[in-house]
C-alpha positions in Angstrom: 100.0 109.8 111.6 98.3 109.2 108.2 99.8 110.9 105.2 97.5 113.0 103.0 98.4 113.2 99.0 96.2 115.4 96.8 96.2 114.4 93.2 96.1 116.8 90.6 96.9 117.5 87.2 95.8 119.0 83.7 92.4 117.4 82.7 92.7 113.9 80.8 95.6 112.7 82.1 94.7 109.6 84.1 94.2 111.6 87.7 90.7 109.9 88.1 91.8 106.2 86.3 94.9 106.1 88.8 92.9 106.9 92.0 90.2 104.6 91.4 93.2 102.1 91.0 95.2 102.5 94.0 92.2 103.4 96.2 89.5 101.5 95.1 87.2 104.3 94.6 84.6 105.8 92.5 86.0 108.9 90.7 83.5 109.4 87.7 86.4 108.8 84.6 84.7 110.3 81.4 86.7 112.0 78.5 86.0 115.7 79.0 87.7 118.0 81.5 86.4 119.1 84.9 84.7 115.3 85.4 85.8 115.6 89.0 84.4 118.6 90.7 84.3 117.5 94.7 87.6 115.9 95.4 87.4 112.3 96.1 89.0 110.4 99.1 90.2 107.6 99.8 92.1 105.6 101.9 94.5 102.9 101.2 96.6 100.4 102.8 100.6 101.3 102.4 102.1 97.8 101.0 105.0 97.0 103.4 106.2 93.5 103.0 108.3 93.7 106.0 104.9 93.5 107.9 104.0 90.4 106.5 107.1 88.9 106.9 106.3 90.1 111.0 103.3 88.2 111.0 104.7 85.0 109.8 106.9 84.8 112.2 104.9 86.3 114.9 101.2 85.6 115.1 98.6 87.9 115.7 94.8 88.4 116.0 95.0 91.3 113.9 97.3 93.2 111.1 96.9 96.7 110.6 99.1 98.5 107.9 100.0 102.3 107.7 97.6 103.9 105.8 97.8 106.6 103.0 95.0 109.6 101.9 94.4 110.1 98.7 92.8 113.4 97.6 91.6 112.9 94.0 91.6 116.7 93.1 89.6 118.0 90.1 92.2 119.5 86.7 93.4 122.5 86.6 93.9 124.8 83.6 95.2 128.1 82.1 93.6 130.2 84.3 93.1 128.3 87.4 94.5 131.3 89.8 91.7 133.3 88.3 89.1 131.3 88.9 88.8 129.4 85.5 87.5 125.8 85.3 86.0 126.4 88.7 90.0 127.1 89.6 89.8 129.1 93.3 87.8 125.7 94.5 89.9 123.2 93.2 92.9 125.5 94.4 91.6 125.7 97.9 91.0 121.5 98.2 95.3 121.6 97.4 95.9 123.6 100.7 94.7 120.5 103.7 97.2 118.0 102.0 100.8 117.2 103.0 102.1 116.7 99.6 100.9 116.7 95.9 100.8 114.2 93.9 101.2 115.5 90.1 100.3 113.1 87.2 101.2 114.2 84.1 100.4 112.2 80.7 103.3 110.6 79.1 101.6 108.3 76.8 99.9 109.3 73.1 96.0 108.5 72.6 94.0 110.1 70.0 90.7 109.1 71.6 91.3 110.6 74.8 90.9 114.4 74.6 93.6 117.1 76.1 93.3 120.5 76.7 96.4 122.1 75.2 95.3 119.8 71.8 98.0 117.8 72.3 100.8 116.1 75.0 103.7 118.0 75.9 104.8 116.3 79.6 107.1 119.6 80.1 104.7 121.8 79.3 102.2 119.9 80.9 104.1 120.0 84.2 104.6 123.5 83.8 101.3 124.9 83.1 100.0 123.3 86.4 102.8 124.7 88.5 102.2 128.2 86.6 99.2 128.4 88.1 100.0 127.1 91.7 102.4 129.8 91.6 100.3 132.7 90.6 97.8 131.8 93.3 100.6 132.1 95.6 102.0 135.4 94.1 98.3 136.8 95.4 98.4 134.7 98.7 101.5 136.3 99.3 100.8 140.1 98.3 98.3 140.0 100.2 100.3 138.8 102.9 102.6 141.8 102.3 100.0 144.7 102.3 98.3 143.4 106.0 102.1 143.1 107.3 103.5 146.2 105.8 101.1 148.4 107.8 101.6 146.6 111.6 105.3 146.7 110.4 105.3 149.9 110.0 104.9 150.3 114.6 108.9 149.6 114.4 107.9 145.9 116.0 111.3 144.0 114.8 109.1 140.3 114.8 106.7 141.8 112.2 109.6 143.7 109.9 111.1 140.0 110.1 108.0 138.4 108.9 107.7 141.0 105.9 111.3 140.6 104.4 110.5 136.7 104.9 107.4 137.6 102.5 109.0 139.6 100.1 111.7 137.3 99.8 109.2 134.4 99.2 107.3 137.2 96.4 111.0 137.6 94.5 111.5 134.0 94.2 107.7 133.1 93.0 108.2 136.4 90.5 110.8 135.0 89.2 109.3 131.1 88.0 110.6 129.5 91.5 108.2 127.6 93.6 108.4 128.5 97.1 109.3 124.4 98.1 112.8 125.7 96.3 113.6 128.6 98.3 116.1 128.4 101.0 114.9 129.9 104.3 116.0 129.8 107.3 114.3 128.2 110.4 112.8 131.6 111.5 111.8 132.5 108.2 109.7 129.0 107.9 107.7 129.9 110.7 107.1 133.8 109.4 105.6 132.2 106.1 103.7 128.9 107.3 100.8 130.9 108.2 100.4 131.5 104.3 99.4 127.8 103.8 101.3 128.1 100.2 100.5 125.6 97.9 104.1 125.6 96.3 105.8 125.0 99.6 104.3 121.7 99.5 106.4 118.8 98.5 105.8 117.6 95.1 106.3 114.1 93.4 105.3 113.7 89.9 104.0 110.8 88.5 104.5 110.2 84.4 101.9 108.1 83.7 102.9 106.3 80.6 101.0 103.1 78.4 102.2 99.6 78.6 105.0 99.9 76.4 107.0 102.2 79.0 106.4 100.1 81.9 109.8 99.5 82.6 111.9 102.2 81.0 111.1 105.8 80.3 109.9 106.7 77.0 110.6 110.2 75.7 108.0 112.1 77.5 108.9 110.7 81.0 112.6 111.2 80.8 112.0 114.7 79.5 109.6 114.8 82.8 112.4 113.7 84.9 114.8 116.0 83.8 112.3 119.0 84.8 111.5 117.3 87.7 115.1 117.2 88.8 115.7 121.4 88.1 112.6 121.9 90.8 114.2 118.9 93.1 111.6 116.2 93.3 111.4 113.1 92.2 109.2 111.2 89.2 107.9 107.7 89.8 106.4 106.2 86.8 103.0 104.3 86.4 100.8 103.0 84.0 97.3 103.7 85.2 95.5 101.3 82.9 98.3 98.6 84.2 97.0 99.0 88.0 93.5 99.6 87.3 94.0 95.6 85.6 95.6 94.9 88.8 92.9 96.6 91.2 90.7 94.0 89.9 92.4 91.0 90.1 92.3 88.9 93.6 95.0 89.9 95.6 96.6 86.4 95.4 96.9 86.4 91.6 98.4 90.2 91.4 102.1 88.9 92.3 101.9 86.4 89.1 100.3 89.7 86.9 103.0 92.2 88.0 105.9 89.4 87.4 104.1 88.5 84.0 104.9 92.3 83.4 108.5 92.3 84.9 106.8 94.4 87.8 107.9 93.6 91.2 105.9 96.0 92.9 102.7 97.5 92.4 102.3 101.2 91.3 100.5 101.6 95.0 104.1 100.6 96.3 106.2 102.8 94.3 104.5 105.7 95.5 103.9 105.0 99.0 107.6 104.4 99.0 108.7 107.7 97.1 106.0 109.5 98.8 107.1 108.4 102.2 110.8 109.4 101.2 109.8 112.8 99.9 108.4 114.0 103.1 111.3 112.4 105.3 108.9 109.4 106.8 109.7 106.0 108.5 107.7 103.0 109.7 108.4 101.5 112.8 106.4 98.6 114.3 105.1 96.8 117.0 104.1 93.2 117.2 101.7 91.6 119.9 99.3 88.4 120.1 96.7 91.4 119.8 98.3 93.0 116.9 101.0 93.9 114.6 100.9 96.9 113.6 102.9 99.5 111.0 103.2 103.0 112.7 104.2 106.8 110.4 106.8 108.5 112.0 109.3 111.4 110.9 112.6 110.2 110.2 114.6 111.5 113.2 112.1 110.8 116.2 113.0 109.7 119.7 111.2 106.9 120.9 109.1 108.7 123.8 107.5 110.8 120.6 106.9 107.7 118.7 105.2 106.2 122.1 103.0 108.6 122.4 102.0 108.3 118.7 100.1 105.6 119.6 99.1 106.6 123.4 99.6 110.1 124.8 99.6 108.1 128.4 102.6 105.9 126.5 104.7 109.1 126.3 103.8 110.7 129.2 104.5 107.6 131.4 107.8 106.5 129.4 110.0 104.2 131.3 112.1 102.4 128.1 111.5 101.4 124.4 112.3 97.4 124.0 113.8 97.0 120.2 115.0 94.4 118.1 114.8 93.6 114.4 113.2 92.2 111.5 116.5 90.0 111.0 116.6 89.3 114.6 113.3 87.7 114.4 114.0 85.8 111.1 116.8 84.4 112.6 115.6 83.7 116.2 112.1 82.6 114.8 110.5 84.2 117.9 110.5 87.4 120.0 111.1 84.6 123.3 114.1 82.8 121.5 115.1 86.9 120.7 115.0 87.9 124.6 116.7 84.6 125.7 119.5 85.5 123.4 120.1 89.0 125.0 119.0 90.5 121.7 116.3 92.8 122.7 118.0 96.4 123.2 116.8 98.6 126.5 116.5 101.9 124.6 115.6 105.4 126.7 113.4 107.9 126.1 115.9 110.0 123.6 116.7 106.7 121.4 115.9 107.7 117.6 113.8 105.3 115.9 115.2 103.8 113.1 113.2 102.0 109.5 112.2 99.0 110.6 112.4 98.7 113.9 110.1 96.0 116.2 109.4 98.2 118.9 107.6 97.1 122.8 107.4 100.1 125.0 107.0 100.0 128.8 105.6 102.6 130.7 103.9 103.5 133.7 101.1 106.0 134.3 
């Protein structure tokens, strides 16, 4: 699976700058709002050492990393749920993501415009999430009125579904995104049909200058603190930092981050927050083919994570062959592994775990 991120946030605050950075791409980056109309994609390589370290050991013909979507999503403003600054479009683009990514300036620049006149990250924050919400109030009432008739037939299924929609209406009424609401199982599957854009998981990004690299400055740690009440997470970036970095050859960005008392690129601290927002692992496999880094939800048995590379690998499952990324760095080789009983038989219903060097056998 390939995880998709939509990027969005008010206009001006480094959306465009940081997606051209981590993806390579060609976002137009001008200083007025609404420079990005059609979202822009791209895709990126997830930076997982452990897959290097793999391929030292273990040589291949090819190495193929996990892969993350960007979705480079245009601002939003006051008004957005209404349809201002071309809001209903940009609204709509949010909807075929798995998770939003929501940069929010935390840094002080004169020369670069902002629409509220000046930067409050709070407020910032807020303002965007105002609006997600009011598009879902009307997603949702209108939800409401086409269940409340068919409810009204006595059919138990549909009055289910309604109180699951009123309940979601109460809490978004009331300044709650829907992401914070506790349902139960049943009442997840009444309301997924809605597509609400506040039910998707959220990480917020404080994009701050040079100076705040390594410690939150005032505007980030107030970030934080909002970002805790909703229950998600801030990572913090510099956007000008990694668009430096996106320009540099790849060998000389491990002396540039160090120079900066970075030890990871801005690319790697998302992938790795996004990855533990939405509950995912990487597992991997390792042939004179390939070596490859494979998405999987935490919690899946290895027939499921089979066939996420082959349906015919699920279907014909016989056993999943594992060992580890400490096995091999201590054996030196997946033979000198096997020879050393190492290599665990694991069936069908064996849970994946982080990390794990995976061969499957099966028959079809």
């Amino acid at each position: 699976m390939t995880l998709s991120a939509g990027i969005v946030g008010l206009p001006n605050v480094g959306k465009s700058t940081l997606f051209n950075a981590l993806s390579g791409g060609k976002a137009q980056v001008e200083n007025y709002p609404f420079t990005t109309i059609d979202p822009n994609t791209g895709v990126v390589a997830v930076p997982d050492e452990r897959l290097g370290r793999i391929t030292r050991l273990s040589p291949t013909q090819k190495v193929v990393p996990a892969f993350l979507e960007l979705v480079d999503i245009a601002g939003l403003v006051k008004g957005a749920s209404k349809g201002e600054g071309l809001g209903n479009q940009f609204l709509g683009h949010i909807k075929n993501v798995n998770a939003i990514v929501h940069v929010v300036r935390c840094f002080e620049d004169e020369n670069v415009v902002h629409v509220e006149a000046s930067a409050d990250s709070v407020r910032d924050a807020g303002l965007v999430e105002t609006e997600l919400m009011l598009a879902d109030l009307g997603t949702v009432e209108r939800g409401i009125a086409r269940v409340e008739k068919a409810a009204k037939s006595g059919d138990k299924a549909l009055k289910e579904q309604l109180a699951a929609f009123q309940k979601v209406f109460e809490s978004l009424s009331s300044g709650m995104p829907a992401r914070n609401l506790d349902l139960t199982p049943d009442q997840l599957a009444c309301v997924a049909e809605l597509n609400l854009l506040t039910a998707k998981p959220v990480l917020y990004v404080a994009n701050v200058d040079e100076s705040a690299v390594l410690a939150d400055n005032a505007p980030a740690a107030a970030l934080r603190t909002f970002a805790s009440s909703r229950g998600s997470d801030v990572v913090r970036i510099c956007a000008k930092i990694e668009a430096e970095i996106s320009d540099l050859p790849a060998e000389e960005r491990p002396e540039f981050l160090a120079g900066l008392g970075l030890d990871k690129s801005g690319l790697a601290v998302l992938a790795m927050a996004a990855y533990r927002l939405l509950g995912l692992e990487t597992f991997f496999t390792a042939t004179e083919k390939e070596n490859r880094a494979w998405t999987i939800r935490k919690g899946t048995p290895a027939a499921k994570a089979a066939g996420g590379i082959h349906t015919d690998f699920e279907k014909g499952f016989i056993r999943a062959e594992v060992f580890t990324l400490a096995d091999l760095e201590q054996y030196k080789s997946e033979a000198a592994i096997r020879a050393a009983g190492r290599v665990r038989s694991e069936g069908r219903d064996y849970i994946v775990q982080d990390g794990d060097i995976v061969f499957f056998r099966f028959n079809v």
